[in-house]
C-alpha positions in Angstrom: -18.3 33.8 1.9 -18.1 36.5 -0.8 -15.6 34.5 -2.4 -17.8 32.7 -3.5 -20.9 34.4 -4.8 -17.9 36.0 -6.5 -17.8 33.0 -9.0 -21.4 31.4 -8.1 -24.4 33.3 -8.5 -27.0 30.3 -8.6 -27.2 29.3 -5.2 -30.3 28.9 -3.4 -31.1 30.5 0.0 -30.8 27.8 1.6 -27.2 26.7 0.0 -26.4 30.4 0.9 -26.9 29.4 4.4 -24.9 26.4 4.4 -22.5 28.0 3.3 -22.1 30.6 5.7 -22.3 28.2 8.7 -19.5 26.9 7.6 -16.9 28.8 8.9 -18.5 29.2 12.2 -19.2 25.1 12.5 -15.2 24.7 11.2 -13.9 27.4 13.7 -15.9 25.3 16.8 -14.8 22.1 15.4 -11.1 22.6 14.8 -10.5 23.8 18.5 -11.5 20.3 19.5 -9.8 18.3 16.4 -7.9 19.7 14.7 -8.7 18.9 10.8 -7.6 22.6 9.0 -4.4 23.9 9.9 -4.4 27.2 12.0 -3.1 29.9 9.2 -5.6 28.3 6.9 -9.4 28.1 9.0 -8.9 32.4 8.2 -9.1 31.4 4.7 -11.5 28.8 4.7 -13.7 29.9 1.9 -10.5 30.5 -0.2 -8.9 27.6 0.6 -10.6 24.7 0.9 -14.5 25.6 -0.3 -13.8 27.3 -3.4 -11.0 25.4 -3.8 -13.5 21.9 -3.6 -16.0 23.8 -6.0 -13.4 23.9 -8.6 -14.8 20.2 -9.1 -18.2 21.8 -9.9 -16.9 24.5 -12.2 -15.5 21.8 -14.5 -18.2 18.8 -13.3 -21.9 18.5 -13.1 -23.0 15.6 -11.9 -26.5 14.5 -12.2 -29.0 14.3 -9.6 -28.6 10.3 -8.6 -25.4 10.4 -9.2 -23.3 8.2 -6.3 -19.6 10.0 -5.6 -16.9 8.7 -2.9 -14.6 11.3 -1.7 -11.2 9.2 -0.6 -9.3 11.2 2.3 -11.8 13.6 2.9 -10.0 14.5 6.6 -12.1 17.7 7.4 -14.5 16.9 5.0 -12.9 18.5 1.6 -14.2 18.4 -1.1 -16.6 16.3 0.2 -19.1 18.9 2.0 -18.8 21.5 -0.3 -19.9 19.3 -2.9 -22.9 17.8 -1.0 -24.2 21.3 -0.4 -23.4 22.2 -4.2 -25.2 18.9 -5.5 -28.1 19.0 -3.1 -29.3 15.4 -5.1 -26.3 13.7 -5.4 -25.1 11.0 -2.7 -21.9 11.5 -1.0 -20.1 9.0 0.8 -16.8 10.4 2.4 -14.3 7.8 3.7 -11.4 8.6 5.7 -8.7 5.9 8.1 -8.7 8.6 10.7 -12.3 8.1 12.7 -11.9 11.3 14.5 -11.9 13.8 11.1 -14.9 12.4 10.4 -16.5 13.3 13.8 -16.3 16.3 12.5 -17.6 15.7 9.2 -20.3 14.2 10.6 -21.3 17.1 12.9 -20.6 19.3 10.0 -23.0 18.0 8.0 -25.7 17.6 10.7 -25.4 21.1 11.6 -26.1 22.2 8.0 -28.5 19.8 7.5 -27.1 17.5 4.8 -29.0 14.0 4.5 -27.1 13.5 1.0 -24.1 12.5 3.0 -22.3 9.4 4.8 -19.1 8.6 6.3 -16.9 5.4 6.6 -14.0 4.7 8.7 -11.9 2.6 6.5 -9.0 3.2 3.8 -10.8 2.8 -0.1 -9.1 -0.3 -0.8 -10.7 -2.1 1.5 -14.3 -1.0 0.3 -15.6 -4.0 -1.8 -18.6 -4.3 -3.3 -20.0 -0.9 -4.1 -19.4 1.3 -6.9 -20.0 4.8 -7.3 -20.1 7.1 -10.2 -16.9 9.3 -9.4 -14.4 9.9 -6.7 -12.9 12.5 -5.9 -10.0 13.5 -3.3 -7.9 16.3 -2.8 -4.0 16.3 -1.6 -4.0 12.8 -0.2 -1.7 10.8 -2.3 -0.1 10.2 -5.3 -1.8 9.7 -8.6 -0.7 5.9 -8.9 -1.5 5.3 -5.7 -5.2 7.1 -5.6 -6.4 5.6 -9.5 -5.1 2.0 -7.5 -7.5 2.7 -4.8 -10.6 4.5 -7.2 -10.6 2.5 -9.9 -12.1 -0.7 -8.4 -15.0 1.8 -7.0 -15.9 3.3 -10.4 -18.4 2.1 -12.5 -17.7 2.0 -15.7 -19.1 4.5 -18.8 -21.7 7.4 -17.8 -24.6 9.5 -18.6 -23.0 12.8 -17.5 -20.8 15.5 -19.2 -17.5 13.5 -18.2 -16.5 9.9 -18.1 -16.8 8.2 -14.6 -13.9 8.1 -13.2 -11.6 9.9 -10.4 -11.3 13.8 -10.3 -8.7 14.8 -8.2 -7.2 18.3 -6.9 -3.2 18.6 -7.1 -0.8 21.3 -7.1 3.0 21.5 -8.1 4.3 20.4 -10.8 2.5 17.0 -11.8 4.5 15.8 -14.9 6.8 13.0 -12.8 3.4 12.0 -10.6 1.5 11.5 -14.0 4.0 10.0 -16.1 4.6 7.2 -12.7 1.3 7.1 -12.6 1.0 5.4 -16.0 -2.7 6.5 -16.4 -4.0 9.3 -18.9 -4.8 12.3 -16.8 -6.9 15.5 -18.1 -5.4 18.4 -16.4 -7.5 21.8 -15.9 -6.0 24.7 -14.5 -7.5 25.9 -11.4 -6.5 29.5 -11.7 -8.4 29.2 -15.0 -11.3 28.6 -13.7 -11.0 31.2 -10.4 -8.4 34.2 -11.2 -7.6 34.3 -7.0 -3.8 34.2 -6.8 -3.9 31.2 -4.3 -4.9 29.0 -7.3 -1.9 28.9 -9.7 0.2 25.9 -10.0 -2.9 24.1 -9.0 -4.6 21.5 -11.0 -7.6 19.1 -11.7 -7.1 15.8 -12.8 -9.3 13.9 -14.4 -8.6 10.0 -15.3 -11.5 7.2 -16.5 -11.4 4.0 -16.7 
């Protein structure tokens, strides 16, 4: 948890909170299903919540706003967010029903009503749109701006472009150039110093 004040110094009591019952909720969970791989639910607020707040570091999306997170499994970056962005709507989709049993009990157990789940793959949600989606690590660029861009509505009110924001690591110059999109790459370990974060990257493409 002091990982992240470490960066974050606005939260309210009440995020504070939800942030800390994270770990224990994640611990309980993942012994029934598990959605974070053993050497990693140890480093849960390095590895996956900071590493999902990276999005609000670069992002800020307005209160209203609607976001689909594609592939959230356990719920990353999806629930991070939702507690970060207390007024924007979530709505995390995932083909596996039983990661979002867990997302779902996540969320009830912190108290987030600014999120929903869907048991589907993206392309087969049709007629909504949503502001931006996100995802983290679930496929390759081409194959995630296939899926997102149908959901995005076009222009924006906010700081960026709608469009997808994405978390990748490695070295991304084959995956964007396949791709064939225009990508916006921020360096995580820019953003937070942690050693964890370099060769990771956020990737930004609008329609």
């Amino acid at each position: 948890m002091d990982i992240l004040l470490k960066y974050f110094a606005d939260f309210t009591p009440a995020q504070i909170d939800q942030f800390r019952a994270l770990e224990a909720l994640y611990k309980d969970w993942n012994e029934k299903i598990n959605v974070i791989s053993r050497k990693d639910i140890d480093s849960l607020y390095l590895k996956h919540v900071l590493h999902s707040l990276s999005i609000a570091a670069i992002l800020e999306f307005k209160d209203g706003a609607d976001v689909i997170d594609i592939g959230t499994g356990g719920g990353f970056p999806g629930i991070p967010l939702a507690i970060f962005f207390p007024n924007v709507r979530f709505h995390l989709v995932d083909s596996i029903a039983k990661k979002l049993k867990v997302v779902a009990g996540v969320a009830e157990s912190v108290g987030l009503t600014n999120v929903t789940t869907q048991h589907t793959r993206a392309e087969e949600i049709k007629d909504r749109k949503f502001d931006f989606a996100v995802s983290r690590a679930v496929a390759p660029l081409k194959d995630l701006w296939k899926w997102a861009s149908p959901l995005v509505r076009k222009g924006s009110d906010m700081e960026l472009r709608n469009g997808l924001v994405c978390l990748k690591g490695g070295d991304l110059a084959q995956e964007i150039s396949e791709s064939g999109v225009r990508a916006r790459i921020a360096p995580i370990d820019e953003i937070f110093a942690e050693e964890y974060f370099k060769e990771k990257y956020l990737l930004h493409v609008t329609r």
